[in-house]
DODOZA-965192 format. One record per residue: residue number from 1; residue in three letters; x, y negated, z of N, C-alpha, C in turn. Coordinates in steps of 0.05 Angstrom, whole numbers, plus 32768, in hexadecimal, padded with zeros to 4 digits. Layout:
<site NUM,'ALA',<X,Y,Z>,<X,Y,Z>,<X,Y,Z>>
...
***
This chain:
<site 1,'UNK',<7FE9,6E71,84B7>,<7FEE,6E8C,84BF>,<7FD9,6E94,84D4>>
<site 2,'UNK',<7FD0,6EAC,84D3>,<7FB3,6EB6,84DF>,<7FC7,6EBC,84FD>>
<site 3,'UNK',<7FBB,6EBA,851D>,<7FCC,6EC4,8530>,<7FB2,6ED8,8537>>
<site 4,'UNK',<7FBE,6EF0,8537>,<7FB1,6F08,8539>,<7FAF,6F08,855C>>
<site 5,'UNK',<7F9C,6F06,856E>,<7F9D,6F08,8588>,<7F7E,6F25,858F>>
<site 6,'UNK',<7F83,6F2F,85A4>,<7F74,6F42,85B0>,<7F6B,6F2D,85C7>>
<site 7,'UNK',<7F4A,6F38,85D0>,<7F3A,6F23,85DF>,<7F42,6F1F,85F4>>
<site 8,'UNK',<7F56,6F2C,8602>,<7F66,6F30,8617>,<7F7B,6F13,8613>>
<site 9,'UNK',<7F83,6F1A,85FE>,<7F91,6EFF,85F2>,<7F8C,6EEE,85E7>>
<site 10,'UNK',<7F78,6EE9,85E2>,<7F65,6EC8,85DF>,<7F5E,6EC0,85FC>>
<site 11,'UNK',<7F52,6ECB,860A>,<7F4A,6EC9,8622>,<7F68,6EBD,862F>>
<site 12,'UNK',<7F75,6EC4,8631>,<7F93,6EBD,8648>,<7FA4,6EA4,8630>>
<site 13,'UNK',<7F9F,6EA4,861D>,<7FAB,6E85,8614>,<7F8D,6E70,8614>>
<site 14,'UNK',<7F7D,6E7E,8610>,<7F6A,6E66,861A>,<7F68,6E5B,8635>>
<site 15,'UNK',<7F6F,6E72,8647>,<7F76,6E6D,8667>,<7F91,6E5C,866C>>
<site 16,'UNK',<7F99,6E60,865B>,<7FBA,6E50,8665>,<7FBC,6E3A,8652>>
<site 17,'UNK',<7FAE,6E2C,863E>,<7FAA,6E16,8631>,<7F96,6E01,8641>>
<site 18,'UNK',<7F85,6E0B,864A>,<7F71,6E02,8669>,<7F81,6DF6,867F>>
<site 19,'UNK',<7F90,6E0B,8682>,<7FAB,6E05,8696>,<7FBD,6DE7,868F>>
<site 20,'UNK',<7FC6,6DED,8684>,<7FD2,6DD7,8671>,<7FCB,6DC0,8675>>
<site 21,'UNK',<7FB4,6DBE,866A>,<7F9F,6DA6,8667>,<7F8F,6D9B,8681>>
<site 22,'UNK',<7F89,6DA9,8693>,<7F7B,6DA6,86A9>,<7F8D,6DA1,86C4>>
<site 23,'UNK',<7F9C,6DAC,86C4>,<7FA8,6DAD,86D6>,<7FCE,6DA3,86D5>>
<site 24,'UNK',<7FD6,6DB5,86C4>,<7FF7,6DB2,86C3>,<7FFD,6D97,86BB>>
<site 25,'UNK',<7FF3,6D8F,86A9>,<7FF4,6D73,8698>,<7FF2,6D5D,86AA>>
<site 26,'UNK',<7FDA,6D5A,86B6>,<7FCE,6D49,86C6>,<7FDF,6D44,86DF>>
<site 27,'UNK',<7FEC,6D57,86EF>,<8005,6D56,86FF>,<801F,6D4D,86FA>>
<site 28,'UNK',<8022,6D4F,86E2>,<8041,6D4D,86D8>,<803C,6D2E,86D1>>
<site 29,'UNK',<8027,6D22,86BD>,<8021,6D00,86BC>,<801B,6CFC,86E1>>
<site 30,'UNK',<8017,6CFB,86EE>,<800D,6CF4,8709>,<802E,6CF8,870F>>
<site 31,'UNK',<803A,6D06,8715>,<8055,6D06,871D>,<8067,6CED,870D>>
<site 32,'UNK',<806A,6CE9,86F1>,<8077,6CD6,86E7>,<806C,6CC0,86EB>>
<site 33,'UNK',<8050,6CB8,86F1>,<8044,6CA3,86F9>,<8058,6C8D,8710>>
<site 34,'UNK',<8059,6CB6,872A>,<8059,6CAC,8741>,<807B,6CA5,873B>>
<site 35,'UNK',<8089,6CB3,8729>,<80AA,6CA5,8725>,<80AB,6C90,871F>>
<site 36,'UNK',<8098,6C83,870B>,<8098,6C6C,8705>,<8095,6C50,8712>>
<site 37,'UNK',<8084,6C5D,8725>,<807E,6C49,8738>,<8096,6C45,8751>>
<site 38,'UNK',<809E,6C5C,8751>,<80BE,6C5A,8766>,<80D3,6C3C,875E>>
<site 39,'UNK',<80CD,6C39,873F>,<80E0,6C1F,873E>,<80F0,6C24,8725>>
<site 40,'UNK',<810B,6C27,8736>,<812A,6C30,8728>,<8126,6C4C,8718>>
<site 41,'UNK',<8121,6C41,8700>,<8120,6C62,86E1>,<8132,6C6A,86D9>>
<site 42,'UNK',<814F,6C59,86E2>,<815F,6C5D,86D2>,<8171,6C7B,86DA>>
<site 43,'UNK',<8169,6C7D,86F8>,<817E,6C91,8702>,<816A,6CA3,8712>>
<site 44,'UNK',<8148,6CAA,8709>,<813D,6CB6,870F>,<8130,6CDB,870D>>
<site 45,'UNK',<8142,6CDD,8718>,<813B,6CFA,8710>,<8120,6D0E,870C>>
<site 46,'UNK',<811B,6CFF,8723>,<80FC,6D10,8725>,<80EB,6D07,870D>>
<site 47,'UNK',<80EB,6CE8,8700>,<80E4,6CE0,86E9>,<80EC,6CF8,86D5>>
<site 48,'UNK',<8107,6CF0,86D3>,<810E,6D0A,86B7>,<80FE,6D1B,86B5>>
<site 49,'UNK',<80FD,6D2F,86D5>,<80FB,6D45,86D2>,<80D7,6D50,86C8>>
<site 50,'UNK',<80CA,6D35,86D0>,<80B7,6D38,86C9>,<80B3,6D37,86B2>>
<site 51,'UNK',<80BE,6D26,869C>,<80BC,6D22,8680>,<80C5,6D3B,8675>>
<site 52,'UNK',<80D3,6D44,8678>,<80DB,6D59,8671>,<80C5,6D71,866E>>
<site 53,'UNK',<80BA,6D69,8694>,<80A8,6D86,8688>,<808C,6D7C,8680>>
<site 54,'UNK',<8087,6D62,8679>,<806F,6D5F,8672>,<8076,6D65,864F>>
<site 55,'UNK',<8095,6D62,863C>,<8099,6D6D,862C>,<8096,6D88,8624>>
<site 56,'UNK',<8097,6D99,8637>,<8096,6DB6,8630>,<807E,6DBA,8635>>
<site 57,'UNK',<806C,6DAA,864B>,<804A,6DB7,863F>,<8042,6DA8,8630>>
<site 58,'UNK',<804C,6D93,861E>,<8039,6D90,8606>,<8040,6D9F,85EE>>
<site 59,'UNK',<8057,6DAA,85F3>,<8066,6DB3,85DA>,<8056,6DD7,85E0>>
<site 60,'UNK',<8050,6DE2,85F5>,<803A,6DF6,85F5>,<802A,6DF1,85ED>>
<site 61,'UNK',<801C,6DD4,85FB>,<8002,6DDA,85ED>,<7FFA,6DD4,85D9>>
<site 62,'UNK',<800C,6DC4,85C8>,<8008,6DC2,85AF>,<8011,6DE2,8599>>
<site 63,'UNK',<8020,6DEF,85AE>,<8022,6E12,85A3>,<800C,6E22,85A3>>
<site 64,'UNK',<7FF8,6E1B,85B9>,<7FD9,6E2F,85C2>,<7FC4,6E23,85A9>>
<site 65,'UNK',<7FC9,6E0B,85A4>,<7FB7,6DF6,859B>,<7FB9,6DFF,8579>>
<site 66,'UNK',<7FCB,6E07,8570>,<7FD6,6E11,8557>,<7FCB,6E2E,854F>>
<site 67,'UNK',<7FD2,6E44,8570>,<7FCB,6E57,8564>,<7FB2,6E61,8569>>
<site 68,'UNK',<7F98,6E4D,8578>,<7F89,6E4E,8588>,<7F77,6E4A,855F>>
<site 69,'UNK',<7F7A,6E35,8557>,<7F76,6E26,8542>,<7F6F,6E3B,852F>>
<site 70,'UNK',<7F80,6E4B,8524>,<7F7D,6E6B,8513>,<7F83,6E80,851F>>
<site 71,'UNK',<7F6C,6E84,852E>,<7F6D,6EA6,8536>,<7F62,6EBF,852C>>
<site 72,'UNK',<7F64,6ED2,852C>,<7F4C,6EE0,8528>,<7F52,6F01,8540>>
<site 73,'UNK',<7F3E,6F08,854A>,<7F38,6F16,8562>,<7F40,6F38,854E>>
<site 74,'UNK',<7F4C,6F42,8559>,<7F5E,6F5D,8555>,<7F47,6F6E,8567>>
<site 75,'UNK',<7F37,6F82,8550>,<7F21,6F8D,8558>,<7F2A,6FAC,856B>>
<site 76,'UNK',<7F39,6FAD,8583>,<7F44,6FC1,858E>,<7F34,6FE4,8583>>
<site 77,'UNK',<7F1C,6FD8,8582>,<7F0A,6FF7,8590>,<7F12,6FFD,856C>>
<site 78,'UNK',<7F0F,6FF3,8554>,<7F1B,6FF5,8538>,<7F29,700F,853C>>
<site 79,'UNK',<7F41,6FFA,8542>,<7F66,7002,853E>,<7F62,7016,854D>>
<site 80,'UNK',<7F58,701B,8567>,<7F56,7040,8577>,<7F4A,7052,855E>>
<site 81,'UNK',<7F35,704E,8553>,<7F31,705F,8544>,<7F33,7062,852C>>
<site 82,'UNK',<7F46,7053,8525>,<7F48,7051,8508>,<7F66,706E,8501>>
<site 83,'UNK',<7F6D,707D,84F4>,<7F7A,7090,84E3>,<7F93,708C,84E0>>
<site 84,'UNK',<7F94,706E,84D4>,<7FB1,705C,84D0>,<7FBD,704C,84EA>>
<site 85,'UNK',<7FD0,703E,84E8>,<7FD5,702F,84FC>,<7FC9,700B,84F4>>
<site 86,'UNK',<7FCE,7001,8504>,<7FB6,6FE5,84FB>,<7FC1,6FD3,8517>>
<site 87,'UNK',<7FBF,6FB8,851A>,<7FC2,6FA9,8527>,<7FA7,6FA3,853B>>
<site 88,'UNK',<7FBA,6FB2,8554>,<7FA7,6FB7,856A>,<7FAB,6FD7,8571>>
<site 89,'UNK',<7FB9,6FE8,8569>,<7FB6,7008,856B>,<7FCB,7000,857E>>
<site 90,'UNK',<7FCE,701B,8592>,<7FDE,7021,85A4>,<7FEF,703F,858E>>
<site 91,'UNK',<8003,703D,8594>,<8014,704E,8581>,<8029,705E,8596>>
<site 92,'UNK',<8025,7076,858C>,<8044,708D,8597>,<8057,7092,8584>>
<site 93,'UNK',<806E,708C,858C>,<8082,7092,8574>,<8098,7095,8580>>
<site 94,'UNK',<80A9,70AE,8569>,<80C1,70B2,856D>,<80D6,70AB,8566>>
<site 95,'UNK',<80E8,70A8,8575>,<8108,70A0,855F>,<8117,70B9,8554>>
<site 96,'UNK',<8118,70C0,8541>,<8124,70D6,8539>,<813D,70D9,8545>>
<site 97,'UNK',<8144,70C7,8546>,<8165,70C0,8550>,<816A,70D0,8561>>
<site 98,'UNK',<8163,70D3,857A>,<8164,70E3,858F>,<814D,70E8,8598>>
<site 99,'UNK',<8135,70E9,8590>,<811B,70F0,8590>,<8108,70E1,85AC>>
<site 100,'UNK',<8112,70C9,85AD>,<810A,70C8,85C6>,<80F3,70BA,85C2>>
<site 101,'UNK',<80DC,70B6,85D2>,<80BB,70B1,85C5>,<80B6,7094,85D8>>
<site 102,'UNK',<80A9,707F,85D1>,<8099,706A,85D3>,<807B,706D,85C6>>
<site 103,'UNK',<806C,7059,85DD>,<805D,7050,85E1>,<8050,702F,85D5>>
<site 104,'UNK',<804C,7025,85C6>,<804B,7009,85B7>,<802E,7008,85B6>>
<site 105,'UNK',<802F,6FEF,85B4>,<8014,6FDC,85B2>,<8017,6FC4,859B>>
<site 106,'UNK',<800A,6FC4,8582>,<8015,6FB2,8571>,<7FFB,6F9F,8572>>
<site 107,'UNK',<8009,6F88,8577>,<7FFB,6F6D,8587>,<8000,6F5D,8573>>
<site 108,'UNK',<7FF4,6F44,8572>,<7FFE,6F2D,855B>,<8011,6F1B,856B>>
<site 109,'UNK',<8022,6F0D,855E>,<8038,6F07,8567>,<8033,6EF4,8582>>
<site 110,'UNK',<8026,6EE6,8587>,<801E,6EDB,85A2>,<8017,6EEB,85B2>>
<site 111,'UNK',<8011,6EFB,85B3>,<800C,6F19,85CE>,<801F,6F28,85D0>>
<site 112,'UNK',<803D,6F28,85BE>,<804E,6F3A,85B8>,<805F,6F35,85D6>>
<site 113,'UNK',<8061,6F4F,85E6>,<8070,6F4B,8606>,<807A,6F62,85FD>>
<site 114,'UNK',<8096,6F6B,8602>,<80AF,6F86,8600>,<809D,6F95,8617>>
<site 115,'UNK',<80A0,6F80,8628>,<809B,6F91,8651>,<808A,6FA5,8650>>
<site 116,'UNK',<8076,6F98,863A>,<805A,6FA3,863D>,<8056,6FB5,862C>>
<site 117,'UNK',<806D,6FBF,861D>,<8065,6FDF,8609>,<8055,6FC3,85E6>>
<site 118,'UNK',<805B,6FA9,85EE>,<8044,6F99,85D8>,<805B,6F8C,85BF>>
<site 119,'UNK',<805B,6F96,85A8>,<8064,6F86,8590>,<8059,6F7D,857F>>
<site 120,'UNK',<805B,6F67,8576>,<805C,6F57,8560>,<8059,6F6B,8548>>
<site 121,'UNK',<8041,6F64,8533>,<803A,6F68,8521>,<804C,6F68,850E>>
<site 122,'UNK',<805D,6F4E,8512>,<8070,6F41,8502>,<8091,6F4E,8503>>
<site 123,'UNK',<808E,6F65,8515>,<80A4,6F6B,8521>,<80A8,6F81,8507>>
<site 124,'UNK',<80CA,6F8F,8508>,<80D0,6F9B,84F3>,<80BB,6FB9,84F9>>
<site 125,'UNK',<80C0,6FC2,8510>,<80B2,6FDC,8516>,<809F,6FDA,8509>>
<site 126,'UNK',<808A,6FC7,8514>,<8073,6FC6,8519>,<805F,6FC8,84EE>>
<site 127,'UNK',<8079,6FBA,84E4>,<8077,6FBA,84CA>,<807E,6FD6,84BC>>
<site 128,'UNK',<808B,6FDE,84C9>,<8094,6FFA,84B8>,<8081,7013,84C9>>
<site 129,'UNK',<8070,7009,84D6>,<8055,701B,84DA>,<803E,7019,84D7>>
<site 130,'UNK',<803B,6FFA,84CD>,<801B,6FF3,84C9>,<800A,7002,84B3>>
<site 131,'UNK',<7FF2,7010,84BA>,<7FEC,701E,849D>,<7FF3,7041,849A>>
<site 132,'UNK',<800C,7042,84AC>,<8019,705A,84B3>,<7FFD,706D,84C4>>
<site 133,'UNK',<8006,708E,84BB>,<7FED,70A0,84C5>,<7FFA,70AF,84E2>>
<site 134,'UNK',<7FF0,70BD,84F2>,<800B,70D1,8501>,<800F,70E0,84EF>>
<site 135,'UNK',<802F,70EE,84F9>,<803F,7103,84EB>,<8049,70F2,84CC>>
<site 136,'UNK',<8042,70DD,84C6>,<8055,70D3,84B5>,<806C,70BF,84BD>>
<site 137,'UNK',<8084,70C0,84B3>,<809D,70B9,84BF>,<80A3,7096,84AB>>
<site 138,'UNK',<80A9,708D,84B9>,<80B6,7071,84B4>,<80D5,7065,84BE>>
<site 139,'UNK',<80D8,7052,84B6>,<80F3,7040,84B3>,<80F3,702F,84B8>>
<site 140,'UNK',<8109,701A,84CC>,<8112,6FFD,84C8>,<8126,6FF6,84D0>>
<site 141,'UNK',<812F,6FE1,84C5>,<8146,6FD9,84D0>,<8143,6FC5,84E3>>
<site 142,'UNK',<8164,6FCE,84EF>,<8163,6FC0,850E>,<817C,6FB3,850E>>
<site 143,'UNK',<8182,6F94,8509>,<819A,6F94,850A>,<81B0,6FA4,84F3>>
<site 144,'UNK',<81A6,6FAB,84DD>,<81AF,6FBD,84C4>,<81B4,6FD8,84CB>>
<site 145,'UNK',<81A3,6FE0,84E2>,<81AD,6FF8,84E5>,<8193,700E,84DE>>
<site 146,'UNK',<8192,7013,84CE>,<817B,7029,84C8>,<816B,7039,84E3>>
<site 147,'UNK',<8157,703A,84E5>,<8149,7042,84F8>,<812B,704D,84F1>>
<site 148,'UNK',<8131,7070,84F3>,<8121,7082,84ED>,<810C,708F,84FF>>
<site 149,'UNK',<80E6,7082,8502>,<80D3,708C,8516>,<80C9,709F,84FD>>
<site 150,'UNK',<80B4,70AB,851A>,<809D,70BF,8511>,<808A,70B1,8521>>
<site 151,'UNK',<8070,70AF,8518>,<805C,70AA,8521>,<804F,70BC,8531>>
<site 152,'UNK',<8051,70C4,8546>,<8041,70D9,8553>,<8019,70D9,8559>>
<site 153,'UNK',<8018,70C3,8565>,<8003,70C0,8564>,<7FFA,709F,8569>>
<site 154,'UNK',<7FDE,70A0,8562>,<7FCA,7084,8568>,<7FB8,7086,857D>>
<site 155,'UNK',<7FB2,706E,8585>,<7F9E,7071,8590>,<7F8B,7058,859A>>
***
């Protein structure tokens, strides 16, 4: 599977896979070293706690290392000018529901942040707009509940 990233977002998992490797890793073995050397493993906490997190950064970076592996760069300046919506457009849309309007950024699923106005390609919205023009209206479901936009604008 292709992971769609913007250079913003190659740039900051290549920065935080660096991280990983250079730095986080290399502390967390140096810490279990230094547990190990304390003696008594059996009732060592600080041991654990290190294993533990030397588990969760390999299990990242074997996550960066995966999607680092097939990427391909989401051509922003494109998706601004492109007619349709496209992965990488910044999008205005309404909910018919009660008309109330958003702001979205459709990101490939490793850049996808709520906080940040940023969804997933993969996401239902994001599917029931791809390709979409402004002023044409779309659909998805949410939880089975039907959910009716308008595309206002791109950009």
């Amino acid at each position: 599977m292709t992971n769609y990233l913007t250079k913003e977002g190659l740039d900051e998992l290549q920065s935080e896979l660096k991280e990983i490797n250079e730095v986080r890793l290399p502390e967390t073995l140096e810490s279990i070293n230094r547990a190990l050397a304390e003696g008594d493993v059996s009732e060592n906490s600080g041991l654990d706690a290190a294993k533990i997190e030397r588990e969760k950064l390999v299990a990242r970076q074997n996550e960066l290392e995966e999607i680092l592996n097939n990427y391909e760069i989401i051509d922003e300046s494109k998706a601004s000018k492109s007619s349709s919506i496209k992965i990488g457009s910044n999008v205005k849309i309404q909910y018919l529901s009660d008309n109330s309007i958003f702001e979205l950024k459709i990101v490939g699923s490793s850049e996808a942040d709520i906080l940040e106005n940023k969804i997933s390609n993969e996401s239902p919205l994001a599917k029931s707009v791809l390709g979409k023009k402004p002023g044409e209206e779309s659909s998805f479901k949410l939880k089975n509940n039907p959910i009716k936009i308008k595309i206002l604008e791109i950009s």
